[in-house]
VEXFI-708423 format. One record per atom (N, C-alpha, C): x, y, z; residue in one letter. Coordinates in steps of 0.1 Angstrom, whole numbers, plus 5000, padded with zeros to 4 digits. Atoms other than C-alpha are relative to their C-alpha. Layout:
BEGIN
XYZA;...
//
This chain:
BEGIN
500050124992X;789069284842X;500550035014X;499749994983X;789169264883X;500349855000X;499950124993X;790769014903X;500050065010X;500950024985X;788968974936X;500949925010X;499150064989X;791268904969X;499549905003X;500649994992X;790368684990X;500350065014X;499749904991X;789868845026X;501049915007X;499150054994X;792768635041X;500949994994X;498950005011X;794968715009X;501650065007X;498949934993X;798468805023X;500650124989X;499849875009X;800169085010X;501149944988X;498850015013X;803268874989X;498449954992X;500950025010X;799568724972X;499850104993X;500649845009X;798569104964X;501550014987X;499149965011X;802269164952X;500149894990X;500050085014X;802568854929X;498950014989X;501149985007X;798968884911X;500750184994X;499749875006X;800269304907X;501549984989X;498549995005X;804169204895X;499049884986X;500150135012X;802368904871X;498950124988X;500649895007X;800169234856X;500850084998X;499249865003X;802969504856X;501049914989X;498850045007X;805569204838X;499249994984X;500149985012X;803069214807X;500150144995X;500249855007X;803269584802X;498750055003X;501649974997X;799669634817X;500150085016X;500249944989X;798669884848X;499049885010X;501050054994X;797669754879X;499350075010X;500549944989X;795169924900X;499649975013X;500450114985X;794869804936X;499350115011X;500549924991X;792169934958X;499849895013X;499950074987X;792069834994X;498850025005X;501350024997X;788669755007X;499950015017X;499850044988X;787669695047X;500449855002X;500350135003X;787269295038X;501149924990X;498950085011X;789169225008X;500250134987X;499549935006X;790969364980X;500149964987X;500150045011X;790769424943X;500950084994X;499149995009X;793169444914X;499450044987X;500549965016X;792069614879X;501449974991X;498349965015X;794469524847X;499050124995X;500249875010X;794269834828X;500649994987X;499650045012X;794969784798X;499649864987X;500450175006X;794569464769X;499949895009X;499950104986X;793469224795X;500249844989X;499650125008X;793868934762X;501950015003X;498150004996X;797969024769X;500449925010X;499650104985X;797668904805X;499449894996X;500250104995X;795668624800X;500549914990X;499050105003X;797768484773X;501049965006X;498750024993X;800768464800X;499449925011X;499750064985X;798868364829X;498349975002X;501450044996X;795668224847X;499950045015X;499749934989X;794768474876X;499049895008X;501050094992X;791968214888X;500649935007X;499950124993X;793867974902X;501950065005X;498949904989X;796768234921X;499950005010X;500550084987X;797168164954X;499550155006X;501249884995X;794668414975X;499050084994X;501549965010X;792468504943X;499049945007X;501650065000X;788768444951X;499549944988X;500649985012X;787768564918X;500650104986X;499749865012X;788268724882X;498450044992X;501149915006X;785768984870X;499850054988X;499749995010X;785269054835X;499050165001X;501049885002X;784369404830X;499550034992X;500850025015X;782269474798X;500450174997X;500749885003X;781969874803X;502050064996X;498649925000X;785170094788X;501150075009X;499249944985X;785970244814X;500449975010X;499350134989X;787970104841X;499850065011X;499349904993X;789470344863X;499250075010X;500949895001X;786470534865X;498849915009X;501050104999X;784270194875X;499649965013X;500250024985X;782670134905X;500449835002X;499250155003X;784069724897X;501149995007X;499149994994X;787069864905X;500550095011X;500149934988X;786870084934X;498249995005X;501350024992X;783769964958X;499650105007X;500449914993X;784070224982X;500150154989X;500449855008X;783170614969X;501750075005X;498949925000X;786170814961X;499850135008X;500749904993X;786271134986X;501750115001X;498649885004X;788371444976X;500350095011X;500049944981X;790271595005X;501050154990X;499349885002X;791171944996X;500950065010X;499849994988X;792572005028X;498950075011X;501149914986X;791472185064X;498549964998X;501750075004X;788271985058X;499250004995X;500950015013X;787072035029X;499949894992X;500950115005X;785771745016X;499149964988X;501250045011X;783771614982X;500149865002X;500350125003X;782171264982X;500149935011X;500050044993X;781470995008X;498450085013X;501549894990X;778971205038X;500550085000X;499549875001X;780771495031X;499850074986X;500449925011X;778971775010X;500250124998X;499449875000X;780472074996X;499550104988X;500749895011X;778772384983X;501550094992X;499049895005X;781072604955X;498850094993X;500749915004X;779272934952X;501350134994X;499249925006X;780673224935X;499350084980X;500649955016X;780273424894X;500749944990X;499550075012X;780473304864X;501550044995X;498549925007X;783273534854X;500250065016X;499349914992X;785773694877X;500250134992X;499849865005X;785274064865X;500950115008X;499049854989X;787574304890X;499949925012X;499350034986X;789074244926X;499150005008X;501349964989X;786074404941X;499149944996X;501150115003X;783574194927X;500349875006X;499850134996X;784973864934X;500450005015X;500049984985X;786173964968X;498650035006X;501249964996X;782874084978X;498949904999X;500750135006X;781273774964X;500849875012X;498950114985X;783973544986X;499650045013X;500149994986X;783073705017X;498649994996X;501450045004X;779373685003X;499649845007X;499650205001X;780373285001X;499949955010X;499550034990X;782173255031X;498850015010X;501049974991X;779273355056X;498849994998X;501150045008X;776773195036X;500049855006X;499850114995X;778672885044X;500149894988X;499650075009X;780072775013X;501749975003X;498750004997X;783572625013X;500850014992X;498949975015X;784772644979X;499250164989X;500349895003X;784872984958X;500349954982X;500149985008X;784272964923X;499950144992X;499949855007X;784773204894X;501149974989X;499250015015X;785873174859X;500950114997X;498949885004X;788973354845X;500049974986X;499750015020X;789473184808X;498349955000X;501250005002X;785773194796X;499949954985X;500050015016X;785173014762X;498249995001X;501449944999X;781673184753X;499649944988X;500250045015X;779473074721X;500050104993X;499849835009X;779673484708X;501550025004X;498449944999X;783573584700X;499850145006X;500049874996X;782473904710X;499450045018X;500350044987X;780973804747X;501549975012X;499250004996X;783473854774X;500549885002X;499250095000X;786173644777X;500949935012X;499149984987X;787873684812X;500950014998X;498749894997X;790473854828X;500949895000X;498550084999X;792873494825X;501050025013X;498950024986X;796173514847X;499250065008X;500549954989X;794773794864X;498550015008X;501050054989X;791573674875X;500149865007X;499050114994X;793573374886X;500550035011X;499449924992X;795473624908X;499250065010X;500749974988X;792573744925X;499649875007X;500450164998X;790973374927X;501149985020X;499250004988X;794373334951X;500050075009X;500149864993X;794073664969X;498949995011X;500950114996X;790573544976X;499849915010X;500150104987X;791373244995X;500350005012X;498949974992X;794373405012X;498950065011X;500749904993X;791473675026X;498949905008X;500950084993X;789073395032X;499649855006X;500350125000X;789773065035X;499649924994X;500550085006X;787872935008X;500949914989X;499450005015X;789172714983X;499650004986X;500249915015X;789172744948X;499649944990X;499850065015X;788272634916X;499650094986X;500049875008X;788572814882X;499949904990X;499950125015X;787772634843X;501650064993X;498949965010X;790672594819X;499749944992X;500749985013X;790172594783X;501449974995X;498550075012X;794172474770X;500749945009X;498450094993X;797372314781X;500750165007X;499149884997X;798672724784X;499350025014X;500849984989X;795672734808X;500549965016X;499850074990X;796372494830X;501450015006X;498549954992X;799872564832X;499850095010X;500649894992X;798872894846X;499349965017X;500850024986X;796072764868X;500149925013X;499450064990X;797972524887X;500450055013X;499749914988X;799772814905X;499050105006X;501149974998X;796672914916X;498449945007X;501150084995X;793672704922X;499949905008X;500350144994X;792572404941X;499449874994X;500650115009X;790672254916X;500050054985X;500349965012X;791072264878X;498349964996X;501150055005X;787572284861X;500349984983X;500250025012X;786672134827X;498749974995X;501249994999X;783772294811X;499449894994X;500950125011X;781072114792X;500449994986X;499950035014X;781872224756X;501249935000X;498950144999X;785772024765X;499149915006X;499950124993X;784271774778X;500849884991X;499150095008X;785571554746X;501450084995X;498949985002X;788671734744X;500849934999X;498750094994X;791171464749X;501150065002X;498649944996X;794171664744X;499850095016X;499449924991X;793271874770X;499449905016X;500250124991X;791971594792X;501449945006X;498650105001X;794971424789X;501550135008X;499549934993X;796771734803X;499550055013X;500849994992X;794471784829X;500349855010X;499250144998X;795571424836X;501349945007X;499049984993X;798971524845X;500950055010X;499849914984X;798471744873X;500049945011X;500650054990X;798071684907X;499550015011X;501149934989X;795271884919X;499049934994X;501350055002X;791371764916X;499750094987X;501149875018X;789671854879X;498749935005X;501250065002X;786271854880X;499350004984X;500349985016X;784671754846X;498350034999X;500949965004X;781571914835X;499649904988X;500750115009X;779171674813X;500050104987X;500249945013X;778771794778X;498950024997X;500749955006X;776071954762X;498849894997X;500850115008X;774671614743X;500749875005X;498950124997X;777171384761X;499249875010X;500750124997X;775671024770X;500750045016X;498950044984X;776970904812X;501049894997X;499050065004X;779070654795X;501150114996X;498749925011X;780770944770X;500950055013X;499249884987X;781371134802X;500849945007X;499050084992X;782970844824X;500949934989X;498150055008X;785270754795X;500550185000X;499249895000X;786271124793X;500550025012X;499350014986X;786871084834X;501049944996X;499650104999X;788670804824X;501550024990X;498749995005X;791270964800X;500750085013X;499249934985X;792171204832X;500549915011X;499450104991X;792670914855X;500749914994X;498750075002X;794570724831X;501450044999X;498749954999X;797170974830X;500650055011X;499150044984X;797770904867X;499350115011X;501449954989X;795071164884X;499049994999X;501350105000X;792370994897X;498750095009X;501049874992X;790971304919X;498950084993X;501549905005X;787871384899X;499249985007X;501449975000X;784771514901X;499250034993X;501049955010X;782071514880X;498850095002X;501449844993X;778971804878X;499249954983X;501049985013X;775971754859X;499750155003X;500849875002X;774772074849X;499250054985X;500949965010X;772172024823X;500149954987X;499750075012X;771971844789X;498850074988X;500849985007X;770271964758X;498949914993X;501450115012X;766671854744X;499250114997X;500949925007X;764071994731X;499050075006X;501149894986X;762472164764X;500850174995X;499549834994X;762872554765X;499750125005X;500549974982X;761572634793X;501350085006X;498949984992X;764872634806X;501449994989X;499349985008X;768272694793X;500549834996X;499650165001X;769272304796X;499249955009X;500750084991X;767472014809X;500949945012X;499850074993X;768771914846X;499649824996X;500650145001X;768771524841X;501049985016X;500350034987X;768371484876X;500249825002X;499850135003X;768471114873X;501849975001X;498650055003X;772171094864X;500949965011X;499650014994X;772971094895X;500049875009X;499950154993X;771770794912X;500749894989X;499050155009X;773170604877X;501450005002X;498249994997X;776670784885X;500449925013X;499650074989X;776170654920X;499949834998X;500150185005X;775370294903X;501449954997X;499550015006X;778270294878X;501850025008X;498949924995X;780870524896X;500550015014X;499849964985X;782770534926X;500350185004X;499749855002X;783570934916X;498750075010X;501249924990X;781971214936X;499150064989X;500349925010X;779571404914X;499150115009X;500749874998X;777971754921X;498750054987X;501349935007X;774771944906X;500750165001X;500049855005X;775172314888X;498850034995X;501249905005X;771372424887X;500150144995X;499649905002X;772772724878X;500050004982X;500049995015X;773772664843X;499149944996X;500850085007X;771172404839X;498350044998X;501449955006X;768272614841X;500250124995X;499949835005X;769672994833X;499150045007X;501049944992X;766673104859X;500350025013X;499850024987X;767173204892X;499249955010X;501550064991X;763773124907X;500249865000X;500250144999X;764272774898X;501549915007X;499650074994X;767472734916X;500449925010X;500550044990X;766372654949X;499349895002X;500850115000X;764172374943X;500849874995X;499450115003X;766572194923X;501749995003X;498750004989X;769472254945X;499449895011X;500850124993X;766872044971X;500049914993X;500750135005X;765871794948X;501349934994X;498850085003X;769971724934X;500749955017X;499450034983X;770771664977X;498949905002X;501050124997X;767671414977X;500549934991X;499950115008X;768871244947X;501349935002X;498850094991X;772271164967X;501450084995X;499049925005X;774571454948X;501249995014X;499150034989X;777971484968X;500050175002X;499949845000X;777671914961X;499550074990X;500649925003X;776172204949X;501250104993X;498849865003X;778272474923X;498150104993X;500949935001X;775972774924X;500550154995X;499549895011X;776473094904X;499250155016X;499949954999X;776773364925X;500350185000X;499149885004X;777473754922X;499550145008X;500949914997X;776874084939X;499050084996X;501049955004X;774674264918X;500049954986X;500450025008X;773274054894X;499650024987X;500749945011X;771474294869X;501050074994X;499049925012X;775174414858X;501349894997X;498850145003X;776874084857X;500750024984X;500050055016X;778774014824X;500049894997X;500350135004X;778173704825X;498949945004X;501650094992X;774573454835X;499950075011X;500949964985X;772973734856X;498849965000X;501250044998X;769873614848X;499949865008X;500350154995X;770873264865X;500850045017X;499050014986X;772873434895X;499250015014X;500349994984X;772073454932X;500550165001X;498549934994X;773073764949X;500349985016X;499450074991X;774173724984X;499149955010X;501550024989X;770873765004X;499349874997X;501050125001X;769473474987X;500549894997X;499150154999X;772373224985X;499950025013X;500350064989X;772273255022X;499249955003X;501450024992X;768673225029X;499749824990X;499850145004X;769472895002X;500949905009X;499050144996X;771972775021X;499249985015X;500949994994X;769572805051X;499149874999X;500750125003X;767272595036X;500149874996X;499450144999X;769372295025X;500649935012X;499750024990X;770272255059X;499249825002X;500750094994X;767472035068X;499849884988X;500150095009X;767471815038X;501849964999X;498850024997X;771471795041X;499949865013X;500250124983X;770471605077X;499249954995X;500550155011X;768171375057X;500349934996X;499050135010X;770271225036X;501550005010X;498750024996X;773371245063X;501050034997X;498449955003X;775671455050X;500450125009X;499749874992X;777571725065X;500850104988X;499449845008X;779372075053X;501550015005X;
//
């Protein structure tokens, strides 16, 4: 449920309507508009309205009944688009669009550094690169953990970029905190809760990767355990859902994007990367997720692809993520975003 300001609501209106929601034991979320201002109960909204009648509060407009689970997460209750400020002007969401290039795995110092300055002069702003790697073969590398975390940092220090790295536990994330800029959370957690829920209590940006088979509802209630536990700094990344095409390693649903921009005030990003496993086909649908109104691009990276240990068949190597980032230029100025 929302209750709707009106635009002349003073601010003791805002505080009474929030103190008449915090005295049931319910969260209140208050986003501040240019016009007017709205209130989410979070929580059993039958609690509050056994105590009280927000309709007829002095400076309510309106009460909104929201139907969809997710609150937090709802574009109901945040109108304007959430826009993640990493610092020094890095930017996700709103007209500001941010490429994260980089390898699937962080394998050695000289790889990933080489790949970072790859990045950096390519004209990406964020450096990607897995350290905890949960593979579907036990026997498929695993990453180097703390210490490709260590370079991750090292990395930034040398370039500027910032960072983001997946974590796979609660031990993880401990870890990756002293370290990154953005926790990622792959697709197979995506229904993790526990580790959601810790992910939840940080207070750097997670970005959540869609799951495998996971509806756009499943996914914005799994946003939605991370912002209920008080960080709201996501980002979500389609990168590919399974069907019965195999063509490609996963189906881009290309689409999800304008429903996320229906649904969600959240930024969301495209990873053609994982979602086709092909490199030839990255480029087209790096264009075609920047037409469909994506807020960024995570692109798989590496210097020499044909000895990657991880998705060389899906990587870039540096010559041709630039001459990519090259060509999203002019479709970037189409749709009015900047870098």
């Amino acid at each position: 449920m929302i209750i709707v300001m009106k635009p002349n609501a003073t601010k003791e209106n805002i505080d009474f309507v929030e103190q008449s929601i915090l005295s049931c034991g319910l969260k209140a979320h208050i986003s501040y508009g240019e016009n007017i201002t709205i209130i989410g109960v979070v929580g059993n909204k039958a609690l509050y309205l056994d105590k009280n009648s927000p309709q007829v509060f002095p400076g309510v407009e309106k009460v909104v009944q929201v139907s969809e689970s997710y609150k937090l997460a709802n574009k109901k209750f945040k109108a304007d688009p959430t826009v993640i400020d990493l610092g020094d002007g890095v930017k996700i969401g709103g007209e500001h669009f941010a490429i994260m290039a980089g390898p699937c795995a962080v394998e050695s110092h000289k790889q990933l550094m080489e790949t970072a300055m790859a990045a950096k002069n390519a004209g990406a702003q964020i450096l990607r690169g897995g350290a905890y790697k949960p593979r579907t073969s036990p026997y498929s590398f695993q990453g180097l953990e703390e210490e490709g975390l260590k370079y991750m940092a090292e990395a930034r220090e040398a370039t500027g970029l910032k960072v983001i790295s997946e974590v796979t536990s609660a031990q993880a994330i401990e870890k990756a905190v002293n370290y990154v800029d953005i926790l990622q959370i792959g697709a197979r957690n995506m229904q993790n809760f526990e580790l959601l829920k810790e992910a939840g209590k940080t207070n750097i940006p997670v970005m959540l990767k869609r799951g495998l088979c996971a509806t756009i509802d499943e996914w914005l209630n799994a946003a939605e355990y991370i912002m209920s536990g008080g960080n709201e700094n996501v980002i979500l990344c389609e990168r590919g859902i399974r069907t019965y095409e195999t063509s490609t390693r996963n189906t881009l649903d290309i689409s999800a994007v304008p429903v996320i921009k229906e649904k969600s005030h959240l930024p969301i990003i495209v990873d053609p990367s994982h979602a086709t496993g092909v490199r030839n086909y990255v480029a087209p649908l790096s264009k075609a997720s920047i037409a469909a109104g994506a807020d960024g691009l995570m692109i798989e990276v590496h210097p020499n692809p044909a000895i990657a240990l991880s998705d060389g068949p899906q990587s870039l190597d540096p010559d041709a993520f630039k001459t990519l980032c090259n060509e999203l230029k002019p479709f970037l100025d189409i749709m009015g975003r900047k870098l």
